[in-house]
C-alpha positions in Angstrom: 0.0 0.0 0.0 1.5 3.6 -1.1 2.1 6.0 1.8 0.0 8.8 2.1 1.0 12.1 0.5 0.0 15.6 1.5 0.7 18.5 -0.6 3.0 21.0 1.1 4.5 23.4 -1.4 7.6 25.1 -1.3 8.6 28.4 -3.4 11.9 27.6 -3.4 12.8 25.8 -6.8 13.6 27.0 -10.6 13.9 25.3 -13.9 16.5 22.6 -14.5 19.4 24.2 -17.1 18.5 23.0 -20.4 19.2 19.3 -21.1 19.9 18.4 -17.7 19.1 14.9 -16.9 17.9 13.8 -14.1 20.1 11.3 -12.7 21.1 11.3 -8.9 18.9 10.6 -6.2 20.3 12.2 -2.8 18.8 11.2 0.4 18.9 13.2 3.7 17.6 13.8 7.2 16.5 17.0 7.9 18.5 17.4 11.3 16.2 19.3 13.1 14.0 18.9 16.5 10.7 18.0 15.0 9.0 17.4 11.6 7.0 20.6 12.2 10.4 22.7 12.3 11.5 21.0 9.5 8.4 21.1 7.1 8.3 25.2 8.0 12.2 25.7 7.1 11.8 23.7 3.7 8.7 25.9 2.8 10.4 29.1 4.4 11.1 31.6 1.3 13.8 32.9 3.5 15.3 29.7 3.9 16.3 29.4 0.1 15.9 25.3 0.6 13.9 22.9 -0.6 13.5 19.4 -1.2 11.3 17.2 -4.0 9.7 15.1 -0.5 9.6 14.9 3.0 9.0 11.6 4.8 8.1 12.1 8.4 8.4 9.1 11.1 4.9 7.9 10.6 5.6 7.5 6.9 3.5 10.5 5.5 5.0 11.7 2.3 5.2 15.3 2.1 5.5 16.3 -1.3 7.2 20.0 -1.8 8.6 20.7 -5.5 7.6 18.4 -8.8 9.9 16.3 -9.8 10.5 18.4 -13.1 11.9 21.3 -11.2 15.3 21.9 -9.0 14.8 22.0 -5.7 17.4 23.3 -3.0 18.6 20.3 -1.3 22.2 19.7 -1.8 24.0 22.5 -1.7 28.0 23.1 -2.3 28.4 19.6 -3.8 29.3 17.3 -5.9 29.3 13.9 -7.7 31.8 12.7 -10.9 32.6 15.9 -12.1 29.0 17.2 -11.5 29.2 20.6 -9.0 25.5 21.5 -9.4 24.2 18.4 -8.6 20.6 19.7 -7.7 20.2 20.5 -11.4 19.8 16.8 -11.9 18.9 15.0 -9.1 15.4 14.8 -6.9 16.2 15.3 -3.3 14.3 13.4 -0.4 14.2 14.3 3.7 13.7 12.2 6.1 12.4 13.8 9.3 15.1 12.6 12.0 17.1 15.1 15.0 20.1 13.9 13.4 23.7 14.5 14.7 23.5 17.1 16.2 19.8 17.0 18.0 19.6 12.8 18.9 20.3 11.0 16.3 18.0 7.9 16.1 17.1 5.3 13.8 14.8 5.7 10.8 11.7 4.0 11.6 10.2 0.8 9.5 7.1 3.2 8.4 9.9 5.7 7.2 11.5 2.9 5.5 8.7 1.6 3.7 7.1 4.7 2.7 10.8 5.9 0.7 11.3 2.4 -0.7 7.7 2.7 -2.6 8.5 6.9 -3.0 12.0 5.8 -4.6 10.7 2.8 -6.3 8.7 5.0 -8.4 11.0 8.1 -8.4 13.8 5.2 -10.3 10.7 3.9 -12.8 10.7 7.6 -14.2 14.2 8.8 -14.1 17.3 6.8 -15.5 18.9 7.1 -12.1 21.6 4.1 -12.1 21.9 2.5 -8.8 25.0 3.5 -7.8 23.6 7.1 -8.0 21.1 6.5 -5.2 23.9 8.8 -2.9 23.4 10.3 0.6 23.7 14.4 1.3 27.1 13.5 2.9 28.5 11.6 -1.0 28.1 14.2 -2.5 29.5 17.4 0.3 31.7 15.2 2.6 33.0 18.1 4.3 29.9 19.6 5.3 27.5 17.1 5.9 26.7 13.8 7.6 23.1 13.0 6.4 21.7 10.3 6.4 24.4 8.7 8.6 25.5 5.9 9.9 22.1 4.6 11.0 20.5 4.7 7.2 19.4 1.2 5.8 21.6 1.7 3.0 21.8 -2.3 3.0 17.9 -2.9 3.1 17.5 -0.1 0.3 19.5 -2.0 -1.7 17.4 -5.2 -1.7 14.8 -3.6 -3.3 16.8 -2.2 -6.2 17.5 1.6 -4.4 21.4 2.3 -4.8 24.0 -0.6 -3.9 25.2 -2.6 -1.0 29.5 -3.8 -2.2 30.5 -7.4 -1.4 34.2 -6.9 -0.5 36.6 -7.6 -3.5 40.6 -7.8 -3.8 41.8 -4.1 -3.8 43.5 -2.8 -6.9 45.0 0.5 -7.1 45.6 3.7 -4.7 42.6 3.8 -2.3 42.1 7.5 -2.7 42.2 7.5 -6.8 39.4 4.9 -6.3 37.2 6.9 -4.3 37.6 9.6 -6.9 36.7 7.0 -9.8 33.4 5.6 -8.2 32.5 9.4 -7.9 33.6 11.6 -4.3 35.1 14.9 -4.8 39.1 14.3 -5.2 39.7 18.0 -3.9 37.5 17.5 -0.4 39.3 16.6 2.7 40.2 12.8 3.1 39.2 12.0 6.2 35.8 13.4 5.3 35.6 11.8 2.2 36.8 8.4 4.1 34.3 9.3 6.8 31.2 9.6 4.1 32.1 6.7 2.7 32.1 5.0 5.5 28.5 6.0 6.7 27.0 4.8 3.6 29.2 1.6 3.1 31.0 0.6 6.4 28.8 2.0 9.2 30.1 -0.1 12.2 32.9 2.0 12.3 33.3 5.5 11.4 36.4 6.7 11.8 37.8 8.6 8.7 40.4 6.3 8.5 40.9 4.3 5.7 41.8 0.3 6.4 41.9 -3.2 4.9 38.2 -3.4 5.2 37.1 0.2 3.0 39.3 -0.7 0.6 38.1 -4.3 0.4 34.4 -2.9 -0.1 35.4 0.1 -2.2 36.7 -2.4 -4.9 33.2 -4.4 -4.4 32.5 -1.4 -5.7 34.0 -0.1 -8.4 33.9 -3.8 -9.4 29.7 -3.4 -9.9 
């Protein structure tokens, strides 16, 4: 059964650039005390952001911006050479404290209602697994949403982004996270660090070992 959607428009959103494809699906948490804060900011007009959805904890799907348009979501960023990566990707929040406010787990109505809003999203766009990327992918130094607690693994079962099974390394470790797409001029550690929340979240620790670079060439090997 689909979740239930409520219109909640936002004014913050303009045309794609001409020819832009849409392509990358980034996923977030909205890092703030309550779904009500959250839902305000993303429809502030003083705000400048903006996201395509909002998923609260009781799996309501907010919906903000069609898909058609950009929406405000990412930021600084980027992805395999792409630095304006809101002009082709569809953003989704997820309502959760985050880091900085409690960070808990997603909840299973949270999860269910993005796996059927993704589901769908994927059916319309030619969005290639491995694009299916978290806020933190694509601006390593600034952010750290979804994080570690993100069912990155259980997305994956159902065909949203991809979970690595750990392969023989091959190559420098840091050229490879620049080949399967992070930003080569960010910070290591932070780059290490993102990496790690979406692909090695029992340990997050911005350094790289044995095991990242076992599951980075999973990867890369995909």
């Amino acid at each position: 059964m689909s979740a239930r959607r409520i219109a909640c428009p936002s004014p913050n959103h303009d045309a794609r650039p001409d020819g832009a494809r849409i392509d990358i699906l980034v996923l977030h948490y909205t890092g703030m005390k309550t779904a009500q804060e959250a839902l305000a900011r993303l429809c502030d007009p003083a705000a400048k952001v903006s996201a395509h959805y909002t998923i609260d904890r009781a799996g309501t799907v907010y919906v903000h911006v069609p898909e058609e348009r950009r929406a405000w979501h990412a930021g600084v960023s980027w992805w395999a050479g792409e630095r304006n990566v809101n002009a082709r990707s569809i953003g989704i929040e997820l309502v959760n404290p985050g880091h900085e406010f409690g960070y808990v787990p997603f909840t299973d109505d949270q999860v269910s209602a993005l796996i059927d809003l993704a589901r769908g999203i994927l059916s319309r766009h030619p969005i290639p697994p491995a694009r299916v990327l978290g806020h933190s992918d694509v601006a390593p130094a600034r952010k750290a949403d979804p994080g570690e607690l993100f069912p990155w693994a259980c997305l994956a079962d159902y065909g949203i982004g991809v979970w690595p099974k750990p392969a023989e390394p091959r190559g420098d470790f840091t050229q490879g996270l620049a080949r399967y797409g992070y930003d080569p001029e960010a910070p290591l550690a932070d780059v290490v660090t993102a990496f790690q929340r979406h692909f090695r979240p029992s340990c997050v620790n911005g350094i790289a070992d044995d095991e990242c670079a076992a599951l980075l060439a999973g990867l890369l090997a995909l």
